[in-house]
C-alpha atoms as an extended CHARMM CRD file, in Angstrom:
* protein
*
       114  EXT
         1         1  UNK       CA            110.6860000000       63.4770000000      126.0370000000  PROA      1               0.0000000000
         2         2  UNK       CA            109.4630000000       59.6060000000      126.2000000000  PROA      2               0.0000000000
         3         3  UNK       CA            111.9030000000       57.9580000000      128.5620000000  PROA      3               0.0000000000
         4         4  UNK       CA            113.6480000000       54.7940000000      127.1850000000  PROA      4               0.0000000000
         5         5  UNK       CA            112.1630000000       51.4560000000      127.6510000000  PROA      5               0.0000000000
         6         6  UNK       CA            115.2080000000       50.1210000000      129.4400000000  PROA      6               0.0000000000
         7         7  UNK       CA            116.2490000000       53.5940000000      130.7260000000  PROA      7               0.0000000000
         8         8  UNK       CA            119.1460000000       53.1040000000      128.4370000000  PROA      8               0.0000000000
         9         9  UNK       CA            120.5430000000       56.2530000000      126.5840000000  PROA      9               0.0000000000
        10        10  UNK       CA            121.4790000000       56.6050000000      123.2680000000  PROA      10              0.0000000000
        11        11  UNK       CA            124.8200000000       57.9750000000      122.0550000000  PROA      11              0.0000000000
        12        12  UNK       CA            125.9920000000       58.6120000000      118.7140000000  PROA      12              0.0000000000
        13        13  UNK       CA            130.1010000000       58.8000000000      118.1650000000  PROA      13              0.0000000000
        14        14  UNK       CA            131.6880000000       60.0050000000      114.9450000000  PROA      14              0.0000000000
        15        15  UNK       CA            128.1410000000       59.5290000000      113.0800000000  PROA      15              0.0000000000
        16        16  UNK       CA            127.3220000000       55.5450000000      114.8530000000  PROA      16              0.0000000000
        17        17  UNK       CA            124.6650000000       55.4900000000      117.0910000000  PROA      17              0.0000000000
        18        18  UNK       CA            124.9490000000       53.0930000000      119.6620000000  PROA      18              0.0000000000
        19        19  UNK       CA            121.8860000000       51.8230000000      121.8900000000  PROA      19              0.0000000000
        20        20  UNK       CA            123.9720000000       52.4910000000      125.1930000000  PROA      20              0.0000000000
        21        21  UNK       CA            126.9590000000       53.0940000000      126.8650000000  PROA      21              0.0000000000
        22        22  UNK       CA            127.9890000000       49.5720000000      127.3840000000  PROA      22              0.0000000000
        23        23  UNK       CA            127.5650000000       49.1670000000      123.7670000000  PROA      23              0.0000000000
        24        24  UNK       CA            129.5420000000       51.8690000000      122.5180000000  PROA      24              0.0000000000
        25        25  UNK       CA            132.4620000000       50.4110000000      125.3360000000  PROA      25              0.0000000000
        26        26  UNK       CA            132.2480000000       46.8700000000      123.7690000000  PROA      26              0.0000000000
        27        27  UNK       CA            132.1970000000       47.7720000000      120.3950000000  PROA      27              0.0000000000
        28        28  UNK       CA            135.4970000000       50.1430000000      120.9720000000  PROA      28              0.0000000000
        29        29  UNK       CA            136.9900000000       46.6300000000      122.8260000000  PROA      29              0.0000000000
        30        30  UNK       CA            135.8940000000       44.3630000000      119.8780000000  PROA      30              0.0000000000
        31        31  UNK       CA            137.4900000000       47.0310000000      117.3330000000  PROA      31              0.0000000000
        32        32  UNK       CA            140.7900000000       46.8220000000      119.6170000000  PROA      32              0.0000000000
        33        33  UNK       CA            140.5240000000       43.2790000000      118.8630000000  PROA      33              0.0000000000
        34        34  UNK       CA            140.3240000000       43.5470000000      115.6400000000  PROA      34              0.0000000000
        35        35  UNK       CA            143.8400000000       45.2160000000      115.5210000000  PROA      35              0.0000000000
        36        36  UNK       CA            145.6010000000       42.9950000000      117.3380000000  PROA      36              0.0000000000
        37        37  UNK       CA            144.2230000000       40.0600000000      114.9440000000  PROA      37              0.0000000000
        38        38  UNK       CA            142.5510000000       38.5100000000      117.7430000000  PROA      38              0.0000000000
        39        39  UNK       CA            138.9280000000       38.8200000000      116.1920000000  PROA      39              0.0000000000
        40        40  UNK       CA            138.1530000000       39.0930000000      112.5550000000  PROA      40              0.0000000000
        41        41  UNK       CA            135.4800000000       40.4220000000      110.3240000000  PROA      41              0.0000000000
        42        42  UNK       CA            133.6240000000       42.4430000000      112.8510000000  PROA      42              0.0000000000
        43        43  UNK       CA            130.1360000000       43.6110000000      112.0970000000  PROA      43              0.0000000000
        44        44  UNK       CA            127.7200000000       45.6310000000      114.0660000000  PROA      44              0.0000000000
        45        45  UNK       CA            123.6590000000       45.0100000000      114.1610000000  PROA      45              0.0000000000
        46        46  UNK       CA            123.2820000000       42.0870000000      112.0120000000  PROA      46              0.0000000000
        47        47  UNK       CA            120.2160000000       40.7800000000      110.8510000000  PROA      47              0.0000000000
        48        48  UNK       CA            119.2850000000       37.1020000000      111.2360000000  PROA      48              0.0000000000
        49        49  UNK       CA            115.6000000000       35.5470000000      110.2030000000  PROA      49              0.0000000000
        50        50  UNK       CA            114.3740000000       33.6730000000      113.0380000000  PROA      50              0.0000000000
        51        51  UNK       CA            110.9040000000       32.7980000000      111.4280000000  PROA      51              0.0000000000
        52        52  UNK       CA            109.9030000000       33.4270000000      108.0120000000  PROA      52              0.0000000000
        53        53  UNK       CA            107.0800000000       35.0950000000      106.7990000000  PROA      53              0.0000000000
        54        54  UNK       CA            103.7580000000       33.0090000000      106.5960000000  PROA      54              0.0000000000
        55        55  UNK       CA            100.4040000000       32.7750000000      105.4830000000  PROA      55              0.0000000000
        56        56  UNK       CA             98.0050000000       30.7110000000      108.0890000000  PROA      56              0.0000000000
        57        57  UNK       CA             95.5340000000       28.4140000000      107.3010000000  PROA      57              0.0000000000
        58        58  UNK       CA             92.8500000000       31.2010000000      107.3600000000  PROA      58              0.0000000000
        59        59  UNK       CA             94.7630000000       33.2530000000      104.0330000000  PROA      59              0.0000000000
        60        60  UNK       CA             96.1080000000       35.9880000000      106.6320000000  PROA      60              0.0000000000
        61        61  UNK       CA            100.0370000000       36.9680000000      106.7100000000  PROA      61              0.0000000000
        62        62  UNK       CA            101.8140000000       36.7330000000      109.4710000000  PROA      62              0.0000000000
        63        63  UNK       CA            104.7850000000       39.0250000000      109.4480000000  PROA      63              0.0000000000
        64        64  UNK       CA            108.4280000000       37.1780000000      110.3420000000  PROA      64              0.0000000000
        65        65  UNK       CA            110.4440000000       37.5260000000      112.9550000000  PROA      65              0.0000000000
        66        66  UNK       CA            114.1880000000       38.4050000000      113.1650000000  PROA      66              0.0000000000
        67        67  UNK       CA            117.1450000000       38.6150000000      115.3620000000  PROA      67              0.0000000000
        68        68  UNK       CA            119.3380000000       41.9510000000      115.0780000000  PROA      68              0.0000000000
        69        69  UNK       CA            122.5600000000       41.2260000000      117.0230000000  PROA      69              0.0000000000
        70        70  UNK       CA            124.4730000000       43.8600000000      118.2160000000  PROA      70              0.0000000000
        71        71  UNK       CA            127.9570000000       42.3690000000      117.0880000000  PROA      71              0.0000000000
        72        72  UNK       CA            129.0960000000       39.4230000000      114.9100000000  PROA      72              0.0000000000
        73        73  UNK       CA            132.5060000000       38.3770000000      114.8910000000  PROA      73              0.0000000000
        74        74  UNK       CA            135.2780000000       35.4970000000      113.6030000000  PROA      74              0.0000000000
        75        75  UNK       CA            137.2540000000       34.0790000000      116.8060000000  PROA      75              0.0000000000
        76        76  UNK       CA            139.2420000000       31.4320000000      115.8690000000  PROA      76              0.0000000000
        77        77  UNK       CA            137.1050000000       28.9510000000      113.3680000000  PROA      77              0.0000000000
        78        78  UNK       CA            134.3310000000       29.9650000000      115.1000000000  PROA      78              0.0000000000
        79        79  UNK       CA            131.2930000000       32.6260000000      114.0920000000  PROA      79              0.0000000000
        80        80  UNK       CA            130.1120000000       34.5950000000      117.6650000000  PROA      80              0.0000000000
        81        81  UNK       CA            126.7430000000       36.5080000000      117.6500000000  PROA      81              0.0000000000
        82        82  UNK       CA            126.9960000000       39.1000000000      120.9590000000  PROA      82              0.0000000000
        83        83  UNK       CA            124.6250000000       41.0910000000      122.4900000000  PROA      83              0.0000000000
        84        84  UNK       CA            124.9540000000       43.7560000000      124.6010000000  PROA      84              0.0000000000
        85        85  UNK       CA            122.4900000000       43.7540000000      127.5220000000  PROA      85              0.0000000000
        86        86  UNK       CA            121.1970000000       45.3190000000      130.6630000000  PROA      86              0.0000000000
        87        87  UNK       CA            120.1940000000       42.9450000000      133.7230000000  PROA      87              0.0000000000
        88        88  UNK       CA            116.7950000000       44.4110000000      132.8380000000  PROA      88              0.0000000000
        89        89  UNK       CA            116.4620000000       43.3660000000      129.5340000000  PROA      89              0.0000000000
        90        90  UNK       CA            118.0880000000       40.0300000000      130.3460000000  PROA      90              0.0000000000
        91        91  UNK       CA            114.9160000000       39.3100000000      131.6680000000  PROA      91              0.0000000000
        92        92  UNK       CA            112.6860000000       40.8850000000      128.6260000000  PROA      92              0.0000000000
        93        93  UNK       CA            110.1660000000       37.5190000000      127.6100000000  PROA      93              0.0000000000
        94        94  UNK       CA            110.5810000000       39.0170000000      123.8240000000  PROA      94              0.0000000000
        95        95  UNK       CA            114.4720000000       38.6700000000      123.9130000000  PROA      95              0.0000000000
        96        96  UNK       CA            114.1520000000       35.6360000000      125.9630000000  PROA      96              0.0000000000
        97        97  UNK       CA            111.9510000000       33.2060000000      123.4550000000  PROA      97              0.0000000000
        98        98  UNK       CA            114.1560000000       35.6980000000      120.3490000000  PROA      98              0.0000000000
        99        99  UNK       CA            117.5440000000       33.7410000000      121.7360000000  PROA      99              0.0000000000
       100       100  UNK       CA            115.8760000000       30.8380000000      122.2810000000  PROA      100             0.0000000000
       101       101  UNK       CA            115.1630000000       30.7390000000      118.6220000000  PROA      101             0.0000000000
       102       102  UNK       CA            118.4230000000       31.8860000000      117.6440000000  PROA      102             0.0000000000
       103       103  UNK       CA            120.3010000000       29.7850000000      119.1800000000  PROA      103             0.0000000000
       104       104  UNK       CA            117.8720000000       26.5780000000      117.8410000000  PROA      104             0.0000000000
       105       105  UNK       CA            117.5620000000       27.9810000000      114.1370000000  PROA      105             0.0000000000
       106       106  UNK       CA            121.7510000000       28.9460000000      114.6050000000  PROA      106             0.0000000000
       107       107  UNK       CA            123.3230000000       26.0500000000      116.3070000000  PROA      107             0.0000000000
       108       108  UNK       CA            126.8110000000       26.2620000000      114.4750000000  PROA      108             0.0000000000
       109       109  UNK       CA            127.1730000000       30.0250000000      115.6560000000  PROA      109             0.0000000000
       110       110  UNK       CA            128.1980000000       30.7550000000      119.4490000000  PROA      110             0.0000000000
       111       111  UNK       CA            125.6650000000       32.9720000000      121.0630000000  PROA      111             0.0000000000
       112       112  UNK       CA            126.9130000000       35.0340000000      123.9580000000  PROA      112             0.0000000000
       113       113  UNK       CA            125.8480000000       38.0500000000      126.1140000000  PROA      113             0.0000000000
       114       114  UNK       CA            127.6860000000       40.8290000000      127.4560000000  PROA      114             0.0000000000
């Protein structure tokens, strides 16, 4: 069996798959939240385009590029985009430049790691 990329394992619980541990914990928090009216409108991986998909000057497509977050939430008036992640993949250049452009292309939205 191919060991994860971030050593991370998988769970699933009552038919969800989570990508860790730490995500299954914070989503359980966020859905505690939720009850007590502190959060509203909770989703889980949401997908936001980062970069649409292009043709270059040469005819050839270039694929786009999007953001999955793990969690998107109401708090108060504002919308919050969270992301579980691992001190390891903190430091991942692909999820690096990918919040970088999130957080440019989605400057009304509150970005925030966990």
């Amino acid at each position: 069996m191919r060991q994860n990329k971030y050593r991370n394992k998988k769970i699933v619980v009552d038919g969800i798959k989570y990508d860790s541990k730490k995500e299954y914990r914070r989503s359980s928090q966020l859905e505690l939240l939720q009850k007590c009216g502190e959060i509203r409108n909770l989703e889980r991986q949401v997908k936001f385009s980062l970069l649409s998909t292009f043709k270059d000057n040469q005819g050839n497509t270039e694929r786009g590029v999007n953001y999955i977050a793990d969690f998107v939430y109401q708090e108060g008036k504002y919308k919050i985009v969270e992301d579980v992640k691992s001190v390891i993949t903190k430091k991942d250049s692909t999820y690096i430049i990918k919040r970088k452009l999130f957080k440019i292309t989605y400057p009304e939205v509150i970005f925030r790691e966990s």
